[in-house]
VOGU-3710 file (C-alpha; in Angstrom, 3 decimals, decimal comma):
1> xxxxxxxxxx> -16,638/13,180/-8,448  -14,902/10,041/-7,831  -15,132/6,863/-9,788  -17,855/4,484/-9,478  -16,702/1,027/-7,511  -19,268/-0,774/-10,456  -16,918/0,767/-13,174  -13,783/-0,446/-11,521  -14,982/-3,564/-10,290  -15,653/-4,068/-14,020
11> xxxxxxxxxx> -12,428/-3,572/-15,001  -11,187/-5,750/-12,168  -13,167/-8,697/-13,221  -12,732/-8,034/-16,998  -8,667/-8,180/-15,915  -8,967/-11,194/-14,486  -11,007/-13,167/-17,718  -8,965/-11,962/-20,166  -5,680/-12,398/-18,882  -5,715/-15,781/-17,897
21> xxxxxxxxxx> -2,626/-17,647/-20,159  -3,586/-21,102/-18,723  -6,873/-22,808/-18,465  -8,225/-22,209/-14,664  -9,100/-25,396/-12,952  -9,425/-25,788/-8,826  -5,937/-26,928/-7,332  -6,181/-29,128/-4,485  -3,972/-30,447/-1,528  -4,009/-32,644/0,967
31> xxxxxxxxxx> -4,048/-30,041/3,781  -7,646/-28,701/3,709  -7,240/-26,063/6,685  -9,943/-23,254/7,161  -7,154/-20,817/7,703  -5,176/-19,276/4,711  -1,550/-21,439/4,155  0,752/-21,266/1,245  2,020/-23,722/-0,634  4,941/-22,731/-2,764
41> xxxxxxxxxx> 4,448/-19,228/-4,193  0,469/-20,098/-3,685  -2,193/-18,906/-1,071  -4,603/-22,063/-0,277  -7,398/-22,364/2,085  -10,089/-25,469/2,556  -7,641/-26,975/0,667  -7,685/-24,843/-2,736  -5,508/-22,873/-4,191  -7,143/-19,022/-3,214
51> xxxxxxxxxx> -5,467/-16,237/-5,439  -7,212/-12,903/-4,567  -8,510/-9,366/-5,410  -9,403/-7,109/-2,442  -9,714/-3,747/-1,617  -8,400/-1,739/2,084  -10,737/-0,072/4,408  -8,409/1,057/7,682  -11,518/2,713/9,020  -13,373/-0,124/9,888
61> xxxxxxxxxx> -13,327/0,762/13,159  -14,102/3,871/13,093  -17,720/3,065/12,110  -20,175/4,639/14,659  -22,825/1,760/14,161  -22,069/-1,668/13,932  -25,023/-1,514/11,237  -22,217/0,625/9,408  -19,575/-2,611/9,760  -22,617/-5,188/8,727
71> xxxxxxxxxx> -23,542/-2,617/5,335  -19,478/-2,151/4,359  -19,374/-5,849/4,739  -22,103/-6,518/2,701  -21,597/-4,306/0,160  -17,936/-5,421/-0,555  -19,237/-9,087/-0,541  -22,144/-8,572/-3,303  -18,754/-7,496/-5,623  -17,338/-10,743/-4,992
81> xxxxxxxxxx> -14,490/-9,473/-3,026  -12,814/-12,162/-0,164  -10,099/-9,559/1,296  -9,941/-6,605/3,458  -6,973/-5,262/4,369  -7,743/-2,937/8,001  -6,019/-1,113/10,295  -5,916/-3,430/14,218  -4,306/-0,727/15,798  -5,485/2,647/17,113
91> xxxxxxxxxx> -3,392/4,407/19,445  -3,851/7,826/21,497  -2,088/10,081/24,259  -4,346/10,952/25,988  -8,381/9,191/26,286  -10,441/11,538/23,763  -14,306/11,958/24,329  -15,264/10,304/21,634  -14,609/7,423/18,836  -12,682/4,713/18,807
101> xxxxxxxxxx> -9,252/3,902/20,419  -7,232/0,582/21,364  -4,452/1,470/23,069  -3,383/4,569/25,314  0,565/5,237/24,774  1,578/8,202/27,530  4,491/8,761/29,425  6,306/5,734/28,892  3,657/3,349/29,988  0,612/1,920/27,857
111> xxxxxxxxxx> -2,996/0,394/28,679  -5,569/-1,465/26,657  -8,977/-0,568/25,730  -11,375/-3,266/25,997  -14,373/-1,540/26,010  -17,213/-0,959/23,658  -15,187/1,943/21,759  -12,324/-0,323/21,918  -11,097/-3,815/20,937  -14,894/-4,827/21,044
121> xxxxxxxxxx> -14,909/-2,890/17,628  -12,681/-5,515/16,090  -14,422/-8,058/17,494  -17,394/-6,791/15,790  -15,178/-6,539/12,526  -13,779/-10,149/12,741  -17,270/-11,594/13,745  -19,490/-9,936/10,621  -16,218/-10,793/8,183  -16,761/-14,439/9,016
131> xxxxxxxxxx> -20,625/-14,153/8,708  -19,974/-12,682/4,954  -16,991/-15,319/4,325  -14,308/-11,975/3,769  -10,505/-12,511/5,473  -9,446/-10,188/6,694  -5,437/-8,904/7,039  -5,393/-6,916/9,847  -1,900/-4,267/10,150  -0,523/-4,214/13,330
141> xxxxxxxxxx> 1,169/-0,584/13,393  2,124/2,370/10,845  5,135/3,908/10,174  3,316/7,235/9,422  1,740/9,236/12,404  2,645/13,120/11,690  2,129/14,834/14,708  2,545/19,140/15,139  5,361/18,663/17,841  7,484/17,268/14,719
151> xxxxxxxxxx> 7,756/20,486/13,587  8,947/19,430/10,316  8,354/19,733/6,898  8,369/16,759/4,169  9,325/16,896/0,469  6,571/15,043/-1,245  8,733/13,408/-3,715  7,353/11,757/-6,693  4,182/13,909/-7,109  3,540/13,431/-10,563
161> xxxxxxxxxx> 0,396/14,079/-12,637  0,631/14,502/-16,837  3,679/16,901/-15,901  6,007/16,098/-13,530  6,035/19,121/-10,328  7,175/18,759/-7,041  5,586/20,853/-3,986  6,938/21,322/-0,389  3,678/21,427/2,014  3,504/21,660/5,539
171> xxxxxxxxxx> 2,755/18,230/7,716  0,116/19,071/9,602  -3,235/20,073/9,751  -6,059/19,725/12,486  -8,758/20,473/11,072  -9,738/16,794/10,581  -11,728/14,876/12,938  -9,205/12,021/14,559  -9,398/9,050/12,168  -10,323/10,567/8,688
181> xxxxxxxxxx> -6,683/9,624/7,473  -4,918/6,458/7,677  -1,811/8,336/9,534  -3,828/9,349/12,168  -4,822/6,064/13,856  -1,354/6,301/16,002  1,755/3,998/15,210  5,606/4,293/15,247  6,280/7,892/16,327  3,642/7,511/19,005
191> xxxxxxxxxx> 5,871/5,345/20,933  8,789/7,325/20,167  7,272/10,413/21,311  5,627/9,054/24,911  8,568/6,840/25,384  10,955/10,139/25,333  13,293/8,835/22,020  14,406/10,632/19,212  14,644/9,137/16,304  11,856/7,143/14,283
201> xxxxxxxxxx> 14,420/3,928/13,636  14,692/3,604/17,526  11,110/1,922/17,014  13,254/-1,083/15,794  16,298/-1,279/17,500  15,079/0,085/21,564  14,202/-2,748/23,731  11,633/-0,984/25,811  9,576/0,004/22,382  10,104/-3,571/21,322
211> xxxxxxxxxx> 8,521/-5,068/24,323  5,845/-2,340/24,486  5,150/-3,121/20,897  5,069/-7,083/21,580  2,948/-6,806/24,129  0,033/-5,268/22,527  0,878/-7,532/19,490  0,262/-10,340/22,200  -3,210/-8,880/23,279  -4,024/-8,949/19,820
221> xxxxxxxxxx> -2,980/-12,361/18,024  -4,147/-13,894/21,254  -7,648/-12,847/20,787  -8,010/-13,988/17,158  -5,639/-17,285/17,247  -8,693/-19,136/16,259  -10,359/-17,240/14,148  -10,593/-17,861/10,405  -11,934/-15,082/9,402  -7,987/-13,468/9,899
231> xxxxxxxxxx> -5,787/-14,123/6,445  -3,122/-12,982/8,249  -0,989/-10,801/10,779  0,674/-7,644/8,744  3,772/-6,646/11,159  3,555/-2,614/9,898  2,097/-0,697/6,929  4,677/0,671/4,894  8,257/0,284/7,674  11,082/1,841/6,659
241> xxxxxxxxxx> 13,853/4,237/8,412  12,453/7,738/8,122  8,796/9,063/8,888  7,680/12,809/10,012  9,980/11,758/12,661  13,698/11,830/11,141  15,946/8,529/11,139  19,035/8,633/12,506  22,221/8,280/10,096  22,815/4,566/11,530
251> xxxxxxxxxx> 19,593/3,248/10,199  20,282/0,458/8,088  18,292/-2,260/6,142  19,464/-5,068/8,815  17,704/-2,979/11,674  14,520/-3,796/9,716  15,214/-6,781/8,733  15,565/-8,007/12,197  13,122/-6,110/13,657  10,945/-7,883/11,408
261> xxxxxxxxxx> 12,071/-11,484/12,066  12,198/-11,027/16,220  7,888/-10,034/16,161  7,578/-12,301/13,411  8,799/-15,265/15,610  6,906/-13,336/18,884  3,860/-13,879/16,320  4,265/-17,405/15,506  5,027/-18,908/18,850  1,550/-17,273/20,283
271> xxxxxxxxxx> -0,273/-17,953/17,319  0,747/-21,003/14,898  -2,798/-20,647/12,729  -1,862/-17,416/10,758  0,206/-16,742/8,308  2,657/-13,694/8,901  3,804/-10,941/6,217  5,713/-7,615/6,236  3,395/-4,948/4,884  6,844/-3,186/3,433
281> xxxxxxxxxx> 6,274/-0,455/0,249  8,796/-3,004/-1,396  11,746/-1,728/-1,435  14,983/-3,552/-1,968  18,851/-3,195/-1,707  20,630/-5,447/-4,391  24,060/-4,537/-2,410  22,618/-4,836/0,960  24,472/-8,098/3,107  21,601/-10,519/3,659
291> xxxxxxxxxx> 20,802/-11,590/6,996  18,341/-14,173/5,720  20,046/-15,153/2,416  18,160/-17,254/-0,312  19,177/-20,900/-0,401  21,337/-21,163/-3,224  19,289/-24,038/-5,209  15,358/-22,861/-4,216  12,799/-25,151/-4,678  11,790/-24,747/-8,745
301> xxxxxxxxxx> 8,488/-23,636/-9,461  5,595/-26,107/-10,998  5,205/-26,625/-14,641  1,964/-25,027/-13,682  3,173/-21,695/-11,735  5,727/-20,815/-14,893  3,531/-22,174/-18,123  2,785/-19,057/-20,370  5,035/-16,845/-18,309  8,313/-16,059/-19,173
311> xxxxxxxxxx> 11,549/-18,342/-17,845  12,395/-18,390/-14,491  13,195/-15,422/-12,270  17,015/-14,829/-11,969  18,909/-13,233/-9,127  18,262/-9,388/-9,099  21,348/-7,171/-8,938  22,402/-4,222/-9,773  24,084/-5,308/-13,199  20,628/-6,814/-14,343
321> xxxxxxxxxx> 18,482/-3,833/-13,317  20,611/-1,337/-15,185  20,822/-3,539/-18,061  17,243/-4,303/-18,495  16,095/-0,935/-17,712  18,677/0,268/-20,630  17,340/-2,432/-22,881  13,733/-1,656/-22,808  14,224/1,959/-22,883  16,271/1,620/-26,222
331> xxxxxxxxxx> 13,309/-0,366/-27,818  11,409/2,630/-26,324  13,024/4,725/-28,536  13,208/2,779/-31,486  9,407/3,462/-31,482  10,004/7,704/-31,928  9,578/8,940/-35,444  12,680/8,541/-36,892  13,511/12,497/-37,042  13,429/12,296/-33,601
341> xxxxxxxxxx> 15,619/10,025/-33,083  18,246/11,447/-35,457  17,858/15,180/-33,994  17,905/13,866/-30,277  14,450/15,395/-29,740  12,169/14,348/-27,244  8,055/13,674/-27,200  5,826/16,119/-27,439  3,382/16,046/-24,237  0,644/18,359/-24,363
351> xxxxxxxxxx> 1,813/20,385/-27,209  5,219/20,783/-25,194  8,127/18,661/-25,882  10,449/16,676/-23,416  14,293/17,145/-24,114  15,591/13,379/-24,778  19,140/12,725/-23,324  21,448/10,575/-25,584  20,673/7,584/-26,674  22,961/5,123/-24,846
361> xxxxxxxxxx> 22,658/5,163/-21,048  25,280/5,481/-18,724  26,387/2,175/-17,338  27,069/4,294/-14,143  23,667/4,879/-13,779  21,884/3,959/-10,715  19,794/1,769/-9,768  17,270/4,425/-7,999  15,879/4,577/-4,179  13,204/1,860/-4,333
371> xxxxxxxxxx> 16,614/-0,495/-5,329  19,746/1,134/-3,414  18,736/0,547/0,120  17,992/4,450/0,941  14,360/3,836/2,307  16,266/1,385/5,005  14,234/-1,749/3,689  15,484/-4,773/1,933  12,250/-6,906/1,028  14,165/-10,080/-0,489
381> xxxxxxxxxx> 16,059/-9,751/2,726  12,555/-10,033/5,195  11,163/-12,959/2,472  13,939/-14,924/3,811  12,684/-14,720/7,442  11,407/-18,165/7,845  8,432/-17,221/9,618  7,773/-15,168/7,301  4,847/-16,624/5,356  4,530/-14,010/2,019
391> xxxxxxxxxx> 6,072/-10,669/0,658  4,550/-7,645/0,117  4,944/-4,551/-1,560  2,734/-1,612/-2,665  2,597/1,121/-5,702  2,018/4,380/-5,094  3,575/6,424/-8,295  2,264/9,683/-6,731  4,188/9,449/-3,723  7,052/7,242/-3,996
401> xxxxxxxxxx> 9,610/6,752/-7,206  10,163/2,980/-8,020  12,072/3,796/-10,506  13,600/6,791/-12,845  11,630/7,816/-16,212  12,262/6,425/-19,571  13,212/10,254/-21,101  11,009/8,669/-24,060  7,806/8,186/-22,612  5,375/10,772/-21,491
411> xxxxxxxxxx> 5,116/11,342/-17,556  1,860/9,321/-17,498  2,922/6,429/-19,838  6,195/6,309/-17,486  3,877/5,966/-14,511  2,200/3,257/-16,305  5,465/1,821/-17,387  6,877/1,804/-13,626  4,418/0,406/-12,372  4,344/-2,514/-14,805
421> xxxxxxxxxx> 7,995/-3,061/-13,916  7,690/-3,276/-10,443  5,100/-5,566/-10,027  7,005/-8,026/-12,457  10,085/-7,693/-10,137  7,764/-8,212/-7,271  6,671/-11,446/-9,450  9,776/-12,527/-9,853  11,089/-12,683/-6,280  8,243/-14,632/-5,257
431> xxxxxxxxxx> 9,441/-17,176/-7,799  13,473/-16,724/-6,515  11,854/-17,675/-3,296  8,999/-19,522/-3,908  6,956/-17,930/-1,261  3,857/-15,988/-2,082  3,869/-12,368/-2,951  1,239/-9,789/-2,804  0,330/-6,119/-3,874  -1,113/-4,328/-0,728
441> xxxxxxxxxx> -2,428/-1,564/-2,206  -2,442/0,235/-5,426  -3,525/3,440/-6,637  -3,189/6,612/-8,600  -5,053/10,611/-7,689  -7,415/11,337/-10,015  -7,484/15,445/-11,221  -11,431/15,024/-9,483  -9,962/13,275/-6,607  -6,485/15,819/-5,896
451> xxxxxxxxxx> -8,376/18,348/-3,857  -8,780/15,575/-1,319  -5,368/13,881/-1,317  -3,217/13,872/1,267  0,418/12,047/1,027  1,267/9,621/3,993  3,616/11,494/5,573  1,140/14,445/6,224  -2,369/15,792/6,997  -2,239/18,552/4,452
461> xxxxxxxxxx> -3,842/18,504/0,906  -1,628/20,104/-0,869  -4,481/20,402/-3,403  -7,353/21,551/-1,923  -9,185/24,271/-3,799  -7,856/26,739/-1,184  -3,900/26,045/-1,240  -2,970/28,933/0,668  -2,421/27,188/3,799  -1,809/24,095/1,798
471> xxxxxxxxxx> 1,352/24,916/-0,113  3,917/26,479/1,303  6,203/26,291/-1,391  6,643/24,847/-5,351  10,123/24,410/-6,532  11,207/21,603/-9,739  13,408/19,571/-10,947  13,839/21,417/-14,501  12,390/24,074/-16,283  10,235/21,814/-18,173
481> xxxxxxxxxx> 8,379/20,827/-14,754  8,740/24,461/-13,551  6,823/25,739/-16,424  3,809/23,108/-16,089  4,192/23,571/-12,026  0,504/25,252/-12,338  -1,103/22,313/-14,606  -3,488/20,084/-12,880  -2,462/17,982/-10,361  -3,559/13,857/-11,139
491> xxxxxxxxxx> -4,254/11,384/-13,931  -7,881/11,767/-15,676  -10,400/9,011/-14,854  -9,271/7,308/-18,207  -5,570/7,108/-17,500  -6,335/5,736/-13,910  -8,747/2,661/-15,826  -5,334/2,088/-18,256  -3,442/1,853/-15,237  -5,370/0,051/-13,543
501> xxxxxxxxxx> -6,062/-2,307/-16,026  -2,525/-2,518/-17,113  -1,406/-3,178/-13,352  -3,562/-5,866/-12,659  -2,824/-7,332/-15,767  0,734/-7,813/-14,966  0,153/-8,832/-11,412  -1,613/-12,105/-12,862  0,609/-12,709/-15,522  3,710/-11,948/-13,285
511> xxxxxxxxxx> 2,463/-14,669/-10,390  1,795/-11,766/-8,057  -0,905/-13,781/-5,895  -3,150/-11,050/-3,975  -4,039/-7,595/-5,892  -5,557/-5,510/-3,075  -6,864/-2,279/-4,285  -6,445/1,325/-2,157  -9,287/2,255/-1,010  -12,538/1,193/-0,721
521> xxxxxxxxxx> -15,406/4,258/-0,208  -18,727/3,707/1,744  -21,380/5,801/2,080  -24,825/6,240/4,397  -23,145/5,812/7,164  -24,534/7,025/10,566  -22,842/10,152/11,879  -21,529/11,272/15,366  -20,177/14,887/16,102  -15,787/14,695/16,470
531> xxxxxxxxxx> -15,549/11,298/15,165  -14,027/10,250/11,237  -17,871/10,181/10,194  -18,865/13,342/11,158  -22,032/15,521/10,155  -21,108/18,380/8,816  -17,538/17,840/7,753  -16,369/17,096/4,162  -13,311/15,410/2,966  -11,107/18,690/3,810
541> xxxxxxxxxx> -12,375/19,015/7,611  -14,697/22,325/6,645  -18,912/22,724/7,623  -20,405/21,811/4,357  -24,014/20,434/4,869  -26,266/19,211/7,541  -26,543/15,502/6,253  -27,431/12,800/9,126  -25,534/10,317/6,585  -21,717/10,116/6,056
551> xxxxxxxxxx> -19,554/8,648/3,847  -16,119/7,086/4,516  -12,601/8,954/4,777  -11,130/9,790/1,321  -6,978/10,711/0,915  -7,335/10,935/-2,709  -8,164/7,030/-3,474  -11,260/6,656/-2,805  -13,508/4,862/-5,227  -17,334/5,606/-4,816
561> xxxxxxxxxx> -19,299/2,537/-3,488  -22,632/3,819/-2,743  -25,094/3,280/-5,580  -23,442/1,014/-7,204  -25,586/-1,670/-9,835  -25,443/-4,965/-8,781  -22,547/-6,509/-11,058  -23,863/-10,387/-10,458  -20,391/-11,588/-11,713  -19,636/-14,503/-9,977
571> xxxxxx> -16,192/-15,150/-8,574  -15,323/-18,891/-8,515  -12,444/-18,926/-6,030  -10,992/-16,359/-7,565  -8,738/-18,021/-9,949  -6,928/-16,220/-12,757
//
């Protein structure tokens, strides 16, 4: 059973009252545009300042009924939310029978779909998000789009629940109508594949894939320019060098980097209304050479932006990470019972306890892959892309590390703890640049929501009640994981509301300016046989009922919003 939107929405709203450090009071400027600008590290629109919670919905389009758009619409409005976040790209190989699709991609060559069960459907999307005064950010590719001619398998690294286990699971799986999971709306490794390349980073650095990709980009922006209703143009969900797809070893942050800055400027010569961000996971590289280096005396902050937050952001580096990280963990420790400490014993977790290493860290110890440049992403370097207009990153604890564990916390409590830490660094390179920075989706697997989650990089639940086409293979790290490989998989529904809670806590008091929560769920939708909302299909592909109602796709995230009690919280611009 999955959460109830009313109980999270709660906890949302409840976030945003109690964590305010400053009095809230309605910033004005001059510049009272309809579209979304920013103003230091600040989004404004009419001329106020216009900090946000949302939530994501890629399917949008996917909706049989534009009844189904109107209801989503609706129903995400009466919570007070002002954001979507949506997928504005759905590509195919080959013209299927049914659903939606936007752009074929065969053979080296592409076409557009303008048809009714094409870019009409965001037309319908943009037009009913004005009527209901929601902006919408609308992604403009995906890295992920597993496909069975990969013939690979992924390591799902990071899977975590209240013990940590790792699992090997195949990529792909069929038995989902096209358009149930995010991955599966085309992207990346569709033009690799029909354009004959090899290698997923070839997406940034090939010519041909660059103009193929600009020029459906152009169809795009071009149809919107004028349209409010768009917060902004989000270049890819998630880029980075490898996808189902392998990288090849040259892949470097700077291919990124300037991939990023050559649509970005493609983007703001056709369409100077919209703002322009990355859609990145994140990820940074302290070491990395800059190709967009940060002036070296930034603009300072308001009195405003810093009062009842701590001092001003310095530089990150390697030096600082290690240090803080070392620092916080050793006040982590002071914390253990004091026999603990003495004996070098860990925490007990579940009546089991964790071995603790020694007490001072390694100063040789890295900074981890969401730091080091592995994932082929520098964030701080894109931020400095003048056109540019905001960062983003995104937390994901169950599929991606942002960090290693404090060996003194719990596996849940360092989930929590990660998560805190890497929104505040988020925070505090949107003051070292004084650009706006915001959190494109969050979320954790519930144990009542695992049997439906599927990672990014696949179209396999790994937990799905029957795993015996699932997973393929469980390994660990260390015997401690190895002997809790068989515990259940996810946080309870308590730990996720901490989380939560905690997370958007530290987004507001960190100056993170737009919390976007992943995903939204809709239900009573109108079905249609091979299509995302299909009649007798549930969340794992199988014939479970004969219902003439649907709900929306679920990976794992979903959070229930069918049923849900009017809150009749009201949302005054959203400030926090």
């Amino acid at each position: 059973m999955q959460l109830s939107l009313t109980k999270a929405l709660t906890l949302l709203v409840c976030t945003l009252l109690s964590s305010a450090t400053v009095p809230t009071k309605t910033v004005k400027r001059a510049d009272s545009s309809q579209f979304v600008t920013t103003q230091g590290s600040k989004f404004f629109v009419n001329g106020s300042e216009f900090p946000f919670i949302g939530t994501n919905a890629y399917w949008l389009q996917a909706l049989n009924e534009e009844q189904d758009i109107i209801n989503t619409f609706s129903n995400i409005s009466a919570l007070g939310i002002k954001v979507v976040r949506t997928w504005a790209f759905n590509d195919v190989t080959e013209i299927p029978e049914t659903g939606t699709w936007f752009q074929l991609i065969a053979n080296g060559t592409t076409s557009i779909n303008n048809g009714t069960n094409g870019l009409q459907k965001l037309d319908m999307i943009i037009k009913h998000a004005e009527s209901f005064g929601i902006y919408v950010l609308l992604t403009l590719t995906n890295n992920w789009s597993p496909s069975a001619t990969d013939n690979l398998t992924a390591s799902i690294d990071g899977l975590k629940s209240s013990v940590q286990s790792r699992a090997v699971v195949d990529t792909f799986n069929s038995s989902r109508p096209r358009n149930f999971l995010s991955n599966d709306y085309g992207g990346m490794d569709v033009y690799v594949r029909q354009f004959g390349l090899k290698t997923h980073d070839e997406f940034y650095t090939n010519q041909t894939l660059l103009n193929a990709f600009m020029n459906y980009t152009t169809q795009i922006v071009t149809r919107y320019v004028d349209s409010p209703a768009v917060l902004a143009w989000e270049l890819a969900n998630d880029a980075r060098c490898n996808s189902s797809v392998a990288a090849s070893p040259g892949c470097v942050a700077q291919n990124i980097t300037q991939w990023h800055s050559t649509v970005a400027q493609h983007i703001k010569s056709l369409d100077p209304n919209h703002l322009v961000s990355s859609g990145t996971q994140g990820f940074l590289c302290t070491g990395c050479q800059k190709l967009f280096p940060r002036p070296t005396s930034p603009a300072q902050p308001s009195a405003r932006a810093v009062a009842g937050r701590r001092s001003v952001a310095k530089p990150l580096t390697k030096e600082r990470i290690i240090r803080e990280r070392n620092e916080q963990w050793k006040k982590t420790r002071a914390l253990l019972p004091k026999s603990q400490q003495e004996s070098g014993e860990g925490i007990r977790v579940r009546g089991r306890w964790i071995s603790t290493p020694t007490k001072r860290q390694s100063d040789s110890q890295g900074v981890g892959s969401a730091f080091d440049g592995s994932q082929g992403v520098d964030s701080e370097d894109i931020l400095g892309i003048p056109e540019i207009g905001f960062g983003s990153f995104q937390l994901f604890p169950d599929q991606n590390s942002y960090g290693p564990d404090d060996p003194s916390l719990s596996a849940f409590n360092n989930t929590l703890q990660t998560g805190i830490n890497w929104i505040t660094t988020q925070g505090q390179i949107a003051q070292l640049f004084d650009k706006p920075v915001s959190l494109l989706g969050f979320g954790l697997v519930t144990q009542t929501n695992a049997p439906d989650f599927v990672p990014f990089n696949s179209t396999v639940a790994p937990f799905a009640s029957d795993t015996s086409t699932a997973v393929s293979k469980a390994s660990s790290t260390s015997s401690a994981s190895s002997a809790n490989s068989t515990q259940t998989f996810g946080v309870t529904d308590s730990e996720q509301d901490t989380a939560y809670s905690s997370w958007l806590d530290a987004g507001i008091s960190s100056g993170v300016s737009g919390l976007i929560q992943y995903q939204w769920s809709q239900g009573n939708l109108t079905t249609q046989p091979d299509t995302a909302i299909s009649p007798n299909n549930d969340t794992t592909g199988e014939s479970s009922n004969s219902d003439t109602t649907g709900e929306s796709p679920n990976d794992g995230y979903s959070i229930q919003g069918v049923g849900y009690v009017d809150l009749n919280i009201q949302f005054p611009s959203l400030n926090y």
